[in-house]
MDTraj code that builds the backbone (N, CA, C; nanometers):
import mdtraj as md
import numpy as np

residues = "UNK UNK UNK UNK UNK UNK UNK UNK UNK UNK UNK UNK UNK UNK UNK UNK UNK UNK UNK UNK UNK UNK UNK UNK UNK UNK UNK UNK UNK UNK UNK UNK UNK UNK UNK UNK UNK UNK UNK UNK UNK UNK UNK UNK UNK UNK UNK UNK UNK UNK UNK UNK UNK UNK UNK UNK UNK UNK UNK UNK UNK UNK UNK UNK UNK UNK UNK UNK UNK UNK UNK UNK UNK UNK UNK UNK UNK UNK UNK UNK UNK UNK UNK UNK UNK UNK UNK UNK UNK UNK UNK UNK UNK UNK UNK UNK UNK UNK UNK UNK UNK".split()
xyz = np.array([
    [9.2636, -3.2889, -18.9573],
    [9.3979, -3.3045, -19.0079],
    [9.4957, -3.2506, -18.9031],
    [9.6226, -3.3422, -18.8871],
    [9.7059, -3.2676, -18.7698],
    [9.7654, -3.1384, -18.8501],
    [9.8353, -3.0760, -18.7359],
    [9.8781, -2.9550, -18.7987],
    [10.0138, -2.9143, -18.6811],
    [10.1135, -2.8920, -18.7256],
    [10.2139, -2.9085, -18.6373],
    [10.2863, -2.7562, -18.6774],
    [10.3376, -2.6639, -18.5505],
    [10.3722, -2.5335, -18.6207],
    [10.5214, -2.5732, -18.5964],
    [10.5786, -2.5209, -18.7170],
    [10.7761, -2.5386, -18.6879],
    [10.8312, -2.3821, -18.6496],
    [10.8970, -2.3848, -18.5568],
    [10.9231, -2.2642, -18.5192],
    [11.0721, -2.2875, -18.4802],
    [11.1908, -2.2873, -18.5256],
    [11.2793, -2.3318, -18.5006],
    [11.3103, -2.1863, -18.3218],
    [11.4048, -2.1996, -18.2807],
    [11.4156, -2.1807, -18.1538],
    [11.4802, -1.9749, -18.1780],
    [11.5675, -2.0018, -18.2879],
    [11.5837, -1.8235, -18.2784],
    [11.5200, -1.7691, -18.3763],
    [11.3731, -1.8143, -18.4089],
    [11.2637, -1.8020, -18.4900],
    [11.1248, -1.7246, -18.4197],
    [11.1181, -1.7620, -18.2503],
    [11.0182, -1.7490, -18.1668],
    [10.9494, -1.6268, -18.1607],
    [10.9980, -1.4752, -18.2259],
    [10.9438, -1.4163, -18.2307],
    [10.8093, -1.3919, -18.3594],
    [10.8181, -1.4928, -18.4382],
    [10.7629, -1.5305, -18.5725],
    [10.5746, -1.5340, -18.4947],
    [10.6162, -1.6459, -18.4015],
    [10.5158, -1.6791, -18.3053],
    [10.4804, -1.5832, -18.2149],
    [10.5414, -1.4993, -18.1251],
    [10.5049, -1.4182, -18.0129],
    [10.4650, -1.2896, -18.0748],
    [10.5236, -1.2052, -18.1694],
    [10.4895, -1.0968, -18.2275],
    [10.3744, -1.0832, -18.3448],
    [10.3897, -1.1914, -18.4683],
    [10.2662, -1.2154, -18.5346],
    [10.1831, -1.2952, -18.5050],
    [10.1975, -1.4019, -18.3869],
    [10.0545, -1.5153, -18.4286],
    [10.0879, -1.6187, -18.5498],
    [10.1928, -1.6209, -18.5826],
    [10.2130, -1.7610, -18.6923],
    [10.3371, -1.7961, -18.6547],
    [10.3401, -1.9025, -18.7760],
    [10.4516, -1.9933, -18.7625],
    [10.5556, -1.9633, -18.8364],
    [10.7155, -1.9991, -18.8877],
    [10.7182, -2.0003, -18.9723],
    [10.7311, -2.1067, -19.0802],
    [10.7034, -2.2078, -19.0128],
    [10.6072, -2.3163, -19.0818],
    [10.4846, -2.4017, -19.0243],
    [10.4670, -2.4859, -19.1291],
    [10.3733, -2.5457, -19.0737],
    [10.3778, -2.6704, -19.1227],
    [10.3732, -2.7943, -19.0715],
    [10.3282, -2.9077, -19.1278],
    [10.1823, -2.9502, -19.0983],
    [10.1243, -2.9638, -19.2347],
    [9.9898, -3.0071, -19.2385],
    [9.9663, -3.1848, -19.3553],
    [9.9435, -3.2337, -19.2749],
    [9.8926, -3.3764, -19.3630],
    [10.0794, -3.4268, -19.3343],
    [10.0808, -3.4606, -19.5243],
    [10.1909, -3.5119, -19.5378],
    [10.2632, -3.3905, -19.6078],
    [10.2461, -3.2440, -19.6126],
    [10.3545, -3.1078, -19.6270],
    [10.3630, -3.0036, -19.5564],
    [10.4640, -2.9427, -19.6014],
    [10.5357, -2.8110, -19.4761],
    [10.4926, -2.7298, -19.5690],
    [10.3760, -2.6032, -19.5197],
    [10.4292, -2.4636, -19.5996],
    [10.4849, -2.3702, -19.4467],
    [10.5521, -2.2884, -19.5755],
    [10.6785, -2.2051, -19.5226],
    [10.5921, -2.0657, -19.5225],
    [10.6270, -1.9913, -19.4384],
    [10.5608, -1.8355, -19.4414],
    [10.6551, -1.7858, -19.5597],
    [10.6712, -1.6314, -19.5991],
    [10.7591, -1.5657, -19.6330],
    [10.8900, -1.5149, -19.5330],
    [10.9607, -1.5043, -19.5913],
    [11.0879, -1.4525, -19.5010],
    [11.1620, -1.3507, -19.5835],
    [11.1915, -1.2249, -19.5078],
    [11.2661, -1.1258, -19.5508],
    [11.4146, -1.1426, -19.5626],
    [11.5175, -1.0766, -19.6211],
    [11.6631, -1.0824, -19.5760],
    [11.7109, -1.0755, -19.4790],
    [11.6146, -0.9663, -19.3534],
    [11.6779, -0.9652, -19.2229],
    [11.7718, -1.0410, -19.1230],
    [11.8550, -0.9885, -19.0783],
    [11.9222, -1.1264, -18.9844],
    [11.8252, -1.1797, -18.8822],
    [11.8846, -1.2459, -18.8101],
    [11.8028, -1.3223, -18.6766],
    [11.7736, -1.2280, -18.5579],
    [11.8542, -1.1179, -18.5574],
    [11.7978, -0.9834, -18.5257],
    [11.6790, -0.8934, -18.5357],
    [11.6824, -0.8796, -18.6708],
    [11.5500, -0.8313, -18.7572],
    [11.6539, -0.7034, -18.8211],
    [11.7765, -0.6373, -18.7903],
    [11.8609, -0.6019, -18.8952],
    [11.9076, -0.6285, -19.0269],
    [11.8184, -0.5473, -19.0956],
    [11.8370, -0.5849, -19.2538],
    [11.9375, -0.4932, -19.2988],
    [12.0639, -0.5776, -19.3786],
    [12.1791, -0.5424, -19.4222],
    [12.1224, -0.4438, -19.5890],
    [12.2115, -0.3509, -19.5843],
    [12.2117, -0.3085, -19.7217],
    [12.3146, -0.3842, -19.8188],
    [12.3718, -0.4846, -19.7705],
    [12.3826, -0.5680, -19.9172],
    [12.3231, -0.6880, -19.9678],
    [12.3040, -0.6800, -20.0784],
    [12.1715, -0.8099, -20.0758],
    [12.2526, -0.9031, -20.0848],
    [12.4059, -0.9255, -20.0964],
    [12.4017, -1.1031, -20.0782],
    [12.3867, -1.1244, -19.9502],
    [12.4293, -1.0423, -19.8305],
    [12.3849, -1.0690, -19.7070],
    [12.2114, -1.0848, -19.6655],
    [12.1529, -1.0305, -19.6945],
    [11.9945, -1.0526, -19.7759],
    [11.9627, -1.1613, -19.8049],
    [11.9909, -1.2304, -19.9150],
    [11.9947, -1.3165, -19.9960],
    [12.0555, -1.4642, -19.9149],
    [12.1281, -1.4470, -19.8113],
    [12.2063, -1.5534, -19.7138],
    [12.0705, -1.5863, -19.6059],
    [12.0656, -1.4862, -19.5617],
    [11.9907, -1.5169, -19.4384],
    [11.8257, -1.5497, -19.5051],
    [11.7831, -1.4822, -19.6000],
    [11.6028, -1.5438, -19.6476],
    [11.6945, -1.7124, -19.6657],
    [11.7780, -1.7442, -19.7635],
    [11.7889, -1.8832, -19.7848],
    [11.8245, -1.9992, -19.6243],
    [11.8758, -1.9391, -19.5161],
    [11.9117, -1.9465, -19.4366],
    [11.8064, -1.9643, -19.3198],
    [11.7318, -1.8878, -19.2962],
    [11.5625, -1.9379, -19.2344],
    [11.4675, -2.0353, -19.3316],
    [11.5051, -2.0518, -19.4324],
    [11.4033, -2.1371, -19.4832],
    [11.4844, -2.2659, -19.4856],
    [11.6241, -2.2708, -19.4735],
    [11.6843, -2.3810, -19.4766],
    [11.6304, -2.4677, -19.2941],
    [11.6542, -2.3569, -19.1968],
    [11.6054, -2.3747, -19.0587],
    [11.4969, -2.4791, -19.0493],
    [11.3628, -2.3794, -19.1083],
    [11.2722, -2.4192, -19.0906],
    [11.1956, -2.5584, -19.1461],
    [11.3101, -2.6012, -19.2591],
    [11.2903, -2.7044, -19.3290],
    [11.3209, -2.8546, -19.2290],
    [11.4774, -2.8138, -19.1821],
    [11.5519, -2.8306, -19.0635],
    [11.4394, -2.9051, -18.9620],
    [11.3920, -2.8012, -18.8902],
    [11.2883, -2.8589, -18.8169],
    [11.1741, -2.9372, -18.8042],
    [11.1563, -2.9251, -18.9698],
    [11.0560, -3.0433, -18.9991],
    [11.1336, -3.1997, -19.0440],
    [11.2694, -3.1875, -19.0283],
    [11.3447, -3.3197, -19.0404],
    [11.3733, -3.2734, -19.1945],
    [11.3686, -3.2096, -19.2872],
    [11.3838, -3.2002, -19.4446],
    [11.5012, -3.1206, -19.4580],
    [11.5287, -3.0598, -19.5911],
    [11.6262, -2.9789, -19.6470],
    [11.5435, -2.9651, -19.7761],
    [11.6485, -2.8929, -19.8323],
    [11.6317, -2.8046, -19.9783],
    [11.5849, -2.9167, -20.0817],
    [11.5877, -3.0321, -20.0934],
    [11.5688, -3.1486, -20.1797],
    [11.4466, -3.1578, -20.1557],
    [11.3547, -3.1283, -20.0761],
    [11.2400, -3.1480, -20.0484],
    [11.1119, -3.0534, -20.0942],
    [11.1772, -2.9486, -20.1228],
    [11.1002, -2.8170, -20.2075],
    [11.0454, -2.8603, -20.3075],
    [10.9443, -2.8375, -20.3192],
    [10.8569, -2.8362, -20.4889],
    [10.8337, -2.7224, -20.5681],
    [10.8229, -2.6526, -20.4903],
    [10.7894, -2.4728, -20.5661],
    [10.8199, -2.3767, -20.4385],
    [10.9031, -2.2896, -20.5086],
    [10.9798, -2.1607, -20.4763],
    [10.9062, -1.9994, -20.5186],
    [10.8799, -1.9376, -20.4645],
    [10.8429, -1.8442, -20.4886],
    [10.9455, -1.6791, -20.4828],
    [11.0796, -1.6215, -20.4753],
    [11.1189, -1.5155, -20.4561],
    [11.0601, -1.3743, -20.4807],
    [11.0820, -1.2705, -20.4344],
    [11.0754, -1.1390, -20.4625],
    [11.1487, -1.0744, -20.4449],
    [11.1814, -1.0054, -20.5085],
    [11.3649, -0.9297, -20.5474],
    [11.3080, -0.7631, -20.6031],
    [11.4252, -0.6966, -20.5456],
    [11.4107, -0.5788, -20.5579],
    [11.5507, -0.5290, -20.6170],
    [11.5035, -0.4545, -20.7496],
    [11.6376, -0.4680, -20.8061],
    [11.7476, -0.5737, -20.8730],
    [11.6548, -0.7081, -20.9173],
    [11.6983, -0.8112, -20.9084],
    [11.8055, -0.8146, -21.0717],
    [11.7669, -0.7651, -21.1642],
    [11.8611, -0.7304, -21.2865],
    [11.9710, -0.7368, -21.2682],
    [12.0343, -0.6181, -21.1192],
    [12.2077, -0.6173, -21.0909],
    [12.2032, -0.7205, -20.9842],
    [12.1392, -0.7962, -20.9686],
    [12.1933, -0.9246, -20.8792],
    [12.1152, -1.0603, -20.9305],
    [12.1075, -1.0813, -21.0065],
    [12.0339, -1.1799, -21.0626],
    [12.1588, -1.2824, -21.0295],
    [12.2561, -1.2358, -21.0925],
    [12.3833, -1.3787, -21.1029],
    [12.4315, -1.3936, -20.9520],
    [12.4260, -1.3144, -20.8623],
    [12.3850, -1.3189, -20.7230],
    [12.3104, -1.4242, -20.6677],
    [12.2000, -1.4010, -20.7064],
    [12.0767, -1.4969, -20.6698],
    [12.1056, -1.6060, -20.6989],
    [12.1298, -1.6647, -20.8454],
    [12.1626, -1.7438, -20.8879],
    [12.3076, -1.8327, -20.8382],
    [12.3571, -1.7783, -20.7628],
    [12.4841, -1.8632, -20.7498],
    [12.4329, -1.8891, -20.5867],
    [12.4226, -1.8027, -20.5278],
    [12.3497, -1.8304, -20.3891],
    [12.2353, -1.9644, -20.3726],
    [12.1796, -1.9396, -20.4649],
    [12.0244, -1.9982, -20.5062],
    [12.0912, -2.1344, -20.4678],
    [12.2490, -2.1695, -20.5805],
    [12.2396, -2.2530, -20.5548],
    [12.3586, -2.3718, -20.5119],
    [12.3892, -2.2930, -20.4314],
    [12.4501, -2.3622, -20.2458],
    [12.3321, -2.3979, -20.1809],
    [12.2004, -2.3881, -20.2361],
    [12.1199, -2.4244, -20.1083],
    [12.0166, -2.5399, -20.2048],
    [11.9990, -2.4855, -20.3031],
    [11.8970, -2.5924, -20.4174],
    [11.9858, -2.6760, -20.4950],
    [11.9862, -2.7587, -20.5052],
    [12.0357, -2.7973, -20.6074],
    [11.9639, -2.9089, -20.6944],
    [11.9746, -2.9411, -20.8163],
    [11.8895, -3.0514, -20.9376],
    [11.8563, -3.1580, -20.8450],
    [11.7123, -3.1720, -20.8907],
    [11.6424, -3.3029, -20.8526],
    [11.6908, -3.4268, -20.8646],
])
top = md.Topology()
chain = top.add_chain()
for i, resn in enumerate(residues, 1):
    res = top.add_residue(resn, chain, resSeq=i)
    for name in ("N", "CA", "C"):
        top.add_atom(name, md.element.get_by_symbol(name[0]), res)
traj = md.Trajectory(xyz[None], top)
């Protein structure tokens, strides 16, 4: 089966520091690694909508690079810390980037 790694270009340390991608296209789908809030730096902000921008923001990239976007997702997985006082956060963020099938 081919297997194609997506590494968009200010992504490269994904590849040089761990050994992966942060995607992958295999067959006919992309899986996505996990991605933290960090910026493109690796400076993680103490506010989570800035958090919350940049995880939606590398996965938008990496989608990017496989020619797709957010319409193309089938299943989402998050992990939230503290997510109770930012839920409506998430949710409004969530969705500038997802939107109904």
């Amino acid at each position: 089966m081919d297997r194609t790694a997506l590494i968009p270009s200010d992504m490269q340390t994904y590849n040089d520091d761990w050994k992966m991608s942060p995607g992958l296209a295999c067959g006919d789908f992309v899986f996505l690694t996990g991605f933290t809030g960090a910026d493109p730096t690796g400076h993680m902000s103490s506010d989570p909508e800035a958090q919350m921008r940049n995880a939606f923001a590398k996965v938008e990239r990496v989608l990017a690079e496989a020619g797709l976007d957010f319409g193309s997702v089938v299943e989402m997985t998050t992990y939230h810390v503290g997510l109770r006082e930012h839920l409506q956060l998430f949710k409004d963020i969530r969705s500038e980037f997802v939107h109904a099938p």
